[in-house]
C-alpha positions as CSV (number, residue, x, y, z in Angstrom):
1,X,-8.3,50.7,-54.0
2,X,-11.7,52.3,-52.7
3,X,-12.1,56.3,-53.3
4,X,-15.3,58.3,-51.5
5,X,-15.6,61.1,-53.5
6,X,-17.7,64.0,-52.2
7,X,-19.5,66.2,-55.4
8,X,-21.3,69.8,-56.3
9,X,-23.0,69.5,-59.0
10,X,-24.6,73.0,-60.5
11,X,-28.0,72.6,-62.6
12,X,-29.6,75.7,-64.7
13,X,-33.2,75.6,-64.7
14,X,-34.8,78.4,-66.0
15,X,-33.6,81.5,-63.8
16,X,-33.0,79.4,-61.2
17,X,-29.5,78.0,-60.1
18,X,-29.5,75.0,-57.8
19,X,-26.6,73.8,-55.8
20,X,-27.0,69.9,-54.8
21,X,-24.7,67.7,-52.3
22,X,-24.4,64.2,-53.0
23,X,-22.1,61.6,-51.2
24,X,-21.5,58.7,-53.1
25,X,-19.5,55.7,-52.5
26,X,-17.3,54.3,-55.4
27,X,-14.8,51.9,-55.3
28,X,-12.0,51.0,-57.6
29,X,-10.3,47.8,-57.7
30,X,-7.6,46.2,-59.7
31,X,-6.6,42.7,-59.4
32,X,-4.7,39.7,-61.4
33,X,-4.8,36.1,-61.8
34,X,-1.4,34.0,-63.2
35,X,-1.7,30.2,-63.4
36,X,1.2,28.4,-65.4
37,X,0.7,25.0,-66.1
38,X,2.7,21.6,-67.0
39,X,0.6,18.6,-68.4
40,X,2.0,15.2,-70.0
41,X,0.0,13.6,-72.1
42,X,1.2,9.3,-72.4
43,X,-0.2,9.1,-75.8
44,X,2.6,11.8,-76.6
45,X,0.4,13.7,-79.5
46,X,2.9,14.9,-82.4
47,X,2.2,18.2,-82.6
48,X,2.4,18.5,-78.6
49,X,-1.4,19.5,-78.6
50,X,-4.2,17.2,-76.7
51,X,-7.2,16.0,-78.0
52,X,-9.6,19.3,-80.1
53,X,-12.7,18.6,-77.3
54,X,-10.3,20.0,-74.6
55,X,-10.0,23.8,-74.2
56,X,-7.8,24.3,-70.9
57,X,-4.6,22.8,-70.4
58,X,-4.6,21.8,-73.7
59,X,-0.9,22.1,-74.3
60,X,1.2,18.7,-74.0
61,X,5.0,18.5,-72.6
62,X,5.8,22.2,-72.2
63,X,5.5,25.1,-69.4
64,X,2.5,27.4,-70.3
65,X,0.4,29.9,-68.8
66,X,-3.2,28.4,-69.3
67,X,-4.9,32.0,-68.3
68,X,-3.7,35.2,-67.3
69,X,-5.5,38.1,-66.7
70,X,-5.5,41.7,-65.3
71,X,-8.8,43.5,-64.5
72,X,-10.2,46.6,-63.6
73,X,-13.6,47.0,-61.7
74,X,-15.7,50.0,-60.8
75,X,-18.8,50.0,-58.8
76,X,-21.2,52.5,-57.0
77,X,-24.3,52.1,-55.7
78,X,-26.2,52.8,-59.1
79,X,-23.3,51.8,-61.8
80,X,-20.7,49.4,-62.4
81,X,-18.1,48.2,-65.0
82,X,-15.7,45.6,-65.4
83,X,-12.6,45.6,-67.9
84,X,-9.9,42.3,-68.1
85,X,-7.8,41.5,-70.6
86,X,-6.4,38.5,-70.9
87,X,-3.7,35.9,-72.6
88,X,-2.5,32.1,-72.4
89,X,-3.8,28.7,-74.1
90,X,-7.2,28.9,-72.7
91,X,-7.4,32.7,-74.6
92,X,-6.2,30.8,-77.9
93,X,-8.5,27.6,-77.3
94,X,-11.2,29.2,-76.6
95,X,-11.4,32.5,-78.6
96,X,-9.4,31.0,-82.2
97,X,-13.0,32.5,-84.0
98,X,-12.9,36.2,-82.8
99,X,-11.0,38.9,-84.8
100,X,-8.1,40.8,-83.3
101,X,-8.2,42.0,-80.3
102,X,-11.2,40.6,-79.3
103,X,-9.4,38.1,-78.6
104,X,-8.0,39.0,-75.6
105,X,-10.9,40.5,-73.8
106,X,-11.4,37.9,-70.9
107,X,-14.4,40.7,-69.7
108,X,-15.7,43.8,-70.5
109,X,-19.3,45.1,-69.4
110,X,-21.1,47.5,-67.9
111,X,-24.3,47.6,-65.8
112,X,-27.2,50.5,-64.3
113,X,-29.1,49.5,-61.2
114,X,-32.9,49.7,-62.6
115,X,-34.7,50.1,-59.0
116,X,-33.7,51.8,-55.9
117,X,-35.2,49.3,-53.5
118,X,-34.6,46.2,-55.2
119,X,-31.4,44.6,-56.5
120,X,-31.9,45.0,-60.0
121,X,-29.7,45.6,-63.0
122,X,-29.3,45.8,-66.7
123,X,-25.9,44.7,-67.8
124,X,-24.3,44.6,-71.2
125,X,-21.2,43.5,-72.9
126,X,-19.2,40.5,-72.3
127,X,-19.7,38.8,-69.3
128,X,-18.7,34.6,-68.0
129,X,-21.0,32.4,-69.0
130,X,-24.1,31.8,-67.0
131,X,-24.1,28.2,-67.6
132,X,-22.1,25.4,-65.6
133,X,-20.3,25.2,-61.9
134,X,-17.2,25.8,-63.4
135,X,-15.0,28.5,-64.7
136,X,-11.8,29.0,-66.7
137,X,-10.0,30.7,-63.3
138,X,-8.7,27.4,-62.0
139,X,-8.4,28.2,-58.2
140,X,-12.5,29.0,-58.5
141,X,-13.0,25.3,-59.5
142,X,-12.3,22.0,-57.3
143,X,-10.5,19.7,-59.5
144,X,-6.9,21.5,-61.3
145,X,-8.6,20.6,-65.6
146,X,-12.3,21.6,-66.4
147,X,-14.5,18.5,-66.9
148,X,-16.0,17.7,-70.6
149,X,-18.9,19.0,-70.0
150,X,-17.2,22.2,-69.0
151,X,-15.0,22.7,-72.0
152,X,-17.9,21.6,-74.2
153,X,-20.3,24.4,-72.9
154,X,-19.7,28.2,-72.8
155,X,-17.1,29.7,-71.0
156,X,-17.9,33.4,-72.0
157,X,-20.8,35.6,-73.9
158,X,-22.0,38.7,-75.3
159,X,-25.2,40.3,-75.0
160,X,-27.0,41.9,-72.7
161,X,-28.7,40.8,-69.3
162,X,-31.3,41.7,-66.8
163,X,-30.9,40.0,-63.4
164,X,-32.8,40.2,-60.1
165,X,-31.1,38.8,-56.5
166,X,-33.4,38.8,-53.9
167,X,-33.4,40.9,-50.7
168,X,-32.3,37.4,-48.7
169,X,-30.0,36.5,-51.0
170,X,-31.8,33.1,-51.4
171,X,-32.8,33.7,-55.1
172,X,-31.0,34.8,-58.2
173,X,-33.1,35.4,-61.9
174,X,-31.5,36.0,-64.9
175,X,-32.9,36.5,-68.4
176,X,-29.9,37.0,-71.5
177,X,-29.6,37.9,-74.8
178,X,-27.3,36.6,-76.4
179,X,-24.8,36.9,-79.9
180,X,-24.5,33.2,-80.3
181,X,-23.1,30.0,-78.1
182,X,-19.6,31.0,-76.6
183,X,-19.5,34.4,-79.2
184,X,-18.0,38.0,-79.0
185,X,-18.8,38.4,-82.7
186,X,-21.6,37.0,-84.4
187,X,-21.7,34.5,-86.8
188,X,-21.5,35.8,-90.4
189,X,-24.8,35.5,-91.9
190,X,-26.4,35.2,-88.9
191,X,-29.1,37.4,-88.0
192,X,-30.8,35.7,-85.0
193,X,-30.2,36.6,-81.0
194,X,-29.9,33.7,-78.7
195,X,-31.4,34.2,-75.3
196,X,-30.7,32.6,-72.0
197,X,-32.0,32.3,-68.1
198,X,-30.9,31.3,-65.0
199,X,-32.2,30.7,-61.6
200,X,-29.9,29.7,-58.7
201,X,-31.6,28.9,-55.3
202,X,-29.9,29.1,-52.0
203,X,-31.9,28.0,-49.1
204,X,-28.8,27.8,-46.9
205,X,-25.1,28.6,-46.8
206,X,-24.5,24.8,-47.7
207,X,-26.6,24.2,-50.3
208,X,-26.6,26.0,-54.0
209,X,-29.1,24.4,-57.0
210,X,-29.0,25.9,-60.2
211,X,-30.9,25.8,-63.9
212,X,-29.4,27.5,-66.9
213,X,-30.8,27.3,-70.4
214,X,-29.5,28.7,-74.2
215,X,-31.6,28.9,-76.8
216,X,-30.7,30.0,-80.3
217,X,-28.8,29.4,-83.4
218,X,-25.1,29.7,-83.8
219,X,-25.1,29.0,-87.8
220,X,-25.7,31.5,-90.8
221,X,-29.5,32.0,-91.6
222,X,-29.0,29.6,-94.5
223,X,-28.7,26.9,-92.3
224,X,-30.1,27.5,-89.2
225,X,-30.6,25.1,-86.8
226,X,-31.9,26.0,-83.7
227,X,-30.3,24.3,-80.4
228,X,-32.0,24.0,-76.9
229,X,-29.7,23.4,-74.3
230,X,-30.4,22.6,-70.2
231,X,-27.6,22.6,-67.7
232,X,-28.8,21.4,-64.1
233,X,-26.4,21.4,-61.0
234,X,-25.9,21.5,-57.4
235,X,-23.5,21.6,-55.1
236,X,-23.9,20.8,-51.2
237,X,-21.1,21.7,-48.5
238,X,-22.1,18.7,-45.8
239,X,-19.6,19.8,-43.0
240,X,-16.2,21.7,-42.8
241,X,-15.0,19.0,-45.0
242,X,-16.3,17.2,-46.8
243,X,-18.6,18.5,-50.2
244,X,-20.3,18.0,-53.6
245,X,-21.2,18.9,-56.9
246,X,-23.3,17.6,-59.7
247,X,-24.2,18.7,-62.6
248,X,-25.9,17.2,-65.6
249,X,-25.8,19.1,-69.3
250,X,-28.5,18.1,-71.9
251,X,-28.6,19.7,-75.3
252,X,-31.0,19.4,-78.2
253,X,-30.1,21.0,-82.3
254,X,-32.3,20.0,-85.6
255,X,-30.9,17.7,-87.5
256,X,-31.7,20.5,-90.4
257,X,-33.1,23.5,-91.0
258,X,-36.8,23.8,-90.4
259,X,-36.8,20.1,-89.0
260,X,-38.9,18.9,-86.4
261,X,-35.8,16.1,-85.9
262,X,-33.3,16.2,-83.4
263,X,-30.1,15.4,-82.2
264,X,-29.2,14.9,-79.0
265,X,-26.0,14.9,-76.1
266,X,-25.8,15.0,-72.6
267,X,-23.0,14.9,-70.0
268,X,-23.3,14.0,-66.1
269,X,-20.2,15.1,-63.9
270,X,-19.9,14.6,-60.5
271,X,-16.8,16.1,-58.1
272,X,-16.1,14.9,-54.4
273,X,-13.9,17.1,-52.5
274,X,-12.5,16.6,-49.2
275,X,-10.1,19.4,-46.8
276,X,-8.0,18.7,-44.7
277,X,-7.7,21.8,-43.4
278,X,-6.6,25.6,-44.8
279,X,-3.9,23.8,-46.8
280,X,-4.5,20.7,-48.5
281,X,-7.7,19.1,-49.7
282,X,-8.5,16.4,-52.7
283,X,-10.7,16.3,-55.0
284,X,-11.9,12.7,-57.5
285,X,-13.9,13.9,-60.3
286,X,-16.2,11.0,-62.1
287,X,-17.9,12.3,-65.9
288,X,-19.4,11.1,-68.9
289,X,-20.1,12.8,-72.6
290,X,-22.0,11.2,-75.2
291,X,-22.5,12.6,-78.2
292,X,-23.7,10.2,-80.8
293,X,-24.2,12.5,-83.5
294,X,-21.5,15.2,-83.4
295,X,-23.5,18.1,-82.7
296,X,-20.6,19.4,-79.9
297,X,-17.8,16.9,-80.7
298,X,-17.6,15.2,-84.3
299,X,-15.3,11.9,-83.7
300,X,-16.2,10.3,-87.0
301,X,-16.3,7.2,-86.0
302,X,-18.9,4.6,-85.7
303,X,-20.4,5.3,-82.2
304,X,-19.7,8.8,-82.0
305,X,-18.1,10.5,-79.2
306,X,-19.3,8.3,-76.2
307,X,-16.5,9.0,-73.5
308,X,-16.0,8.0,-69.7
309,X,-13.4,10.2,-67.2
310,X,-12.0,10.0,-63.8
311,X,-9.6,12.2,-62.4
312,X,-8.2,12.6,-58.8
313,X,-6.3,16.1,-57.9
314,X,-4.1,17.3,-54.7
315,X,-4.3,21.2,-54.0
316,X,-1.4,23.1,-51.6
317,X,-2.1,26.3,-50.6
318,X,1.3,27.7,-50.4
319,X,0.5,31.3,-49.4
320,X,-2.9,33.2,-48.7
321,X,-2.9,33.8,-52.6
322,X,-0.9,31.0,-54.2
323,X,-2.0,27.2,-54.7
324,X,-0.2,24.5,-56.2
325,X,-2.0,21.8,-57.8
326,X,-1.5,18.2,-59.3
327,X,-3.9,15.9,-61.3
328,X,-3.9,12.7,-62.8
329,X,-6.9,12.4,-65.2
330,X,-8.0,9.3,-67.7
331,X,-10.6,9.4,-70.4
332,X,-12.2,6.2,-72.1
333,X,-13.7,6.4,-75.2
334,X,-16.2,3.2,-77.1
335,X,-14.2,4.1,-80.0
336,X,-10.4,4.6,-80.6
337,X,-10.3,8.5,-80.8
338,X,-7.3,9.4,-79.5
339,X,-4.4,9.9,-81.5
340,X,-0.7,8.4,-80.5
341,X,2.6,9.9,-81.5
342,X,2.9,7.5,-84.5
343,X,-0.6,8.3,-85.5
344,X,-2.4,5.3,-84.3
345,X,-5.5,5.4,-82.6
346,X,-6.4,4.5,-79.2
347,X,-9.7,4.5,-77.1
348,X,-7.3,5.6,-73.9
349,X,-5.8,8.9,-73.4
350,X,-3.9,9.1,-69.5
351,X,-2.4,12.6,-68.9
352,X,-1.0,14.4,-65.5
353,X,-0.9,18.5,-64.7
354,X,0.3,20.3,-62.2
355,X,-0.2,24.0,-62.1
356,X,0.8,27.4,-59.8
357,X,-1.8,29.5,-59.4
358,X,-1.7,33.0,-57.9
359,X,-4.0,35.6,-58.1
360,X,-3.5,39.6,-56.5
C-alpha cells in the first residue's frame, strides 16, 4: 500500500508567517511470511527435540510453524521504519534468553538518511544480522535447514548502524554497534558494546563477495572474554542455472579474562544449486564445524565438537508466492554426540524435512 501525501506546513518566525509546499513520497507496506514444517529425525530423540546446536527446524516428528511473521514498513525519501512480530520454533530457539515480549520482535528499527546526495543512513534498533548468506526466512536461502555455521552465528541484533551504498550499487559499508552476540537485551553485568562491519562488493549482477566481523564480549564484566569473529562468503550465479555459495566462519575468544590465549573454531559451507526452470531447482549443501574447545558448541567429549554435513533439497514453486520444499540432511560427528531414543549415543544423526512456505 503506497500513499503520496501532499503537505502545508505553517512556520512562525518572528512577525513573519511562512507558508511552504512540500511533495513527498511515502510508502506503506504490510506483508507476511508463514512456513510450517515437518522433520523426522532417525535417531528418534525422547523428548522429540533435535540436537541443542540446531536452531531452525528443531522440532522432531510433529507439524510446526518454524517462523511466522507479519511486518509493517515505512519509508520516504529521508526516514524509514520497520516493525515485525513474530512466532514459531525458530522464535523459541533462538530468543529462549530475552524477557517477555521481546521475544517476539522478529524486527523493529528505525533509520534518518544523513546526506542528501549520497546513500547514507543511521539506523537503530533491531535489525537481521549482518553476518552470513543465510537467513531464518527459509524461501531467502537455497537449501530448506540453515547450515551449522548458520545456526551457530547470529541471526538477529541490537544496536545501532551507520551504512553507506554506493551511487553504482557496487559497494556496501557498514560499521555496528552492537548489545552483544545475537542479543535484544544485554547481558546482566555486562557493560561493554560490541561493534561490527561489513563490506559486500558487487562488481556484476552475478557475482556478490562479502566480509563481516563481531567484535566484543557477550559475558558479565567479571569474566569477560573478548571474542573476534570473521565471516567470509561469496556467491557467484554462472548462467540461468546453475550457482554458488561459500562461505567460511572463523571465530577467536580468550581462554580467560585478560589472557593473551585463545580458543579457536571455524566452519566452511559450501551450497550448489541448480534450476530447472521457474519451478523446480536442487540444491546439495557440503559443511563442516569444528569446535575443539566449546567456545559455540560444548559436546563434552574428548575431541570436541568436530562435525561433517551433507544435505540434498528439492524446491516446487507451487504458486507465485508458495514453495514446497523437501530435504534429506546427515551430520557426522568424530565423537558419538548424538543422542538415541534409549539414550545411547551415536556419532550419526540422519533427519528429512519438508516445509510450505508462503509469504504475502
Amino acid at each position: 500500500m503506497k500513499t503520496r501525501l501532499i503537505t502545508t506546513a505553517l512556520m512562525l518566525t518572528g512577525n513573519s508567517l511562512f507558508a511552504q509546499d512540500s511533495t513527498e513520497e511515502k510508502s506503506l507496506t504490510i506483508s507476511g511470511y508463514v512456513e510450517a514444517y515437518y522433520s523426522y529425525d532417525f535417531n528418534k530423540p525422547e523428548n522429540n527435540t533435535k540436537s541443542s546446536f540446531l536452531y531452525s527446524y528443531n522440532r522432531n516428528n510433529e507439524v510446526n510453524i518454524n517462523l511466522a511473521y507479519i511486518k509493517a514498513a515505512y519509508s520516504t525519501e529521508k526516514i524509514r521504519a520497520n516493525l515485525a512480530l513474530a512466532a514459531g520454533t525458530y522464535v523459541n530457539a533462538n530468543y529462549s534468553a530475552e524477557p517477555g515480549v521481546l521475544k517476539n520482535i522478529y524486527e523493529a528499527n528505525a533509520g534518518i538518511r544523513l546526506a542528501k546526495k549520497a546513500n547514507l543512513w543511521l539506523d537503530a534498533g533491531i535489525f537481521s544480522s549482518h553476518i552470513g548468506f543465510e537467513s531464518a526466512v527459509g524461501k531467502d536461502c537455497w537449501t530448506l535447514t540453515r547450515s551449522l555455521m548458520a545456526d551457530n552465528s547470529p541471526y538477529f541484533e541490537t544496536g545501532a548502524k551507520l551504512s553507506y551504498t554506493s551511487k553504482n550499487e557496487k559497494w556496501f559499508l557498514s560499521a555496528l554497534v552492537l548489545n552483544g552476540w545475537q542479543r535484544i537485551q544485554r547481558v546482566d553485568g555486562n557493560t561493554t558494546p560490541a561493534f561490527g562491519t561489513q563490506v559486500t562488493y558487487k562488481p556484476s549482477e552475478k557475482v556478490t563477495l562479502n566480509y563481516s566481523t563481531f567484535v566484543g564480549n557477550d559475558k558479565p564484566d567479571s569474566v569477560r572474554k573478548m571474542r573476534y569473529f570473521n565471516d567470509l562468503y561469496g556467491i557467484f550465479q554462472f548462467n540461468g542455472k546453475f550457482s554458488a555459495a561459500a562461505g567460511i566462519d572463523y571465530g577467536l575468544e580468550q581462554k580467560s579474562k585478560g589472557s593473551s590465549a585463545m580458543n579457536t573454531w571455524y566452519s566452511p559451507a559450501v551450497i550448489l544449486k541448480y534450476t530447472f526452470d521457474n519451478k523446480n531447482a536442487i540444491a546439495v549443501r557440503g559443511e563442516y564445524y569444528n569446535d575443539e574447545n566449546g567456545v559455540i558448541i560444548s559436546s563434552g567429549t574428548p575431541n570436541g565438537f568436530k562435525t561433517f554435513g551433507y544435505s540434498i533439497n528439492y524446491d516446487r514453486s507451487i504458486y507465485n508466492k508458495a514453495v514446497w520444499r523437501i530435504e534429506v540432511r546427515n551430520l557426522n560427528s568424530k565423537d558419538d554426540i548424538f543422542v538415541k531414543q534409549d539414550r545411547s549415543l551415536t556419532a550419526n544423526d540422519l533427519f528429512i524435512t519438508t516445509a510450505l512456505a508462503i509469504s504475502f
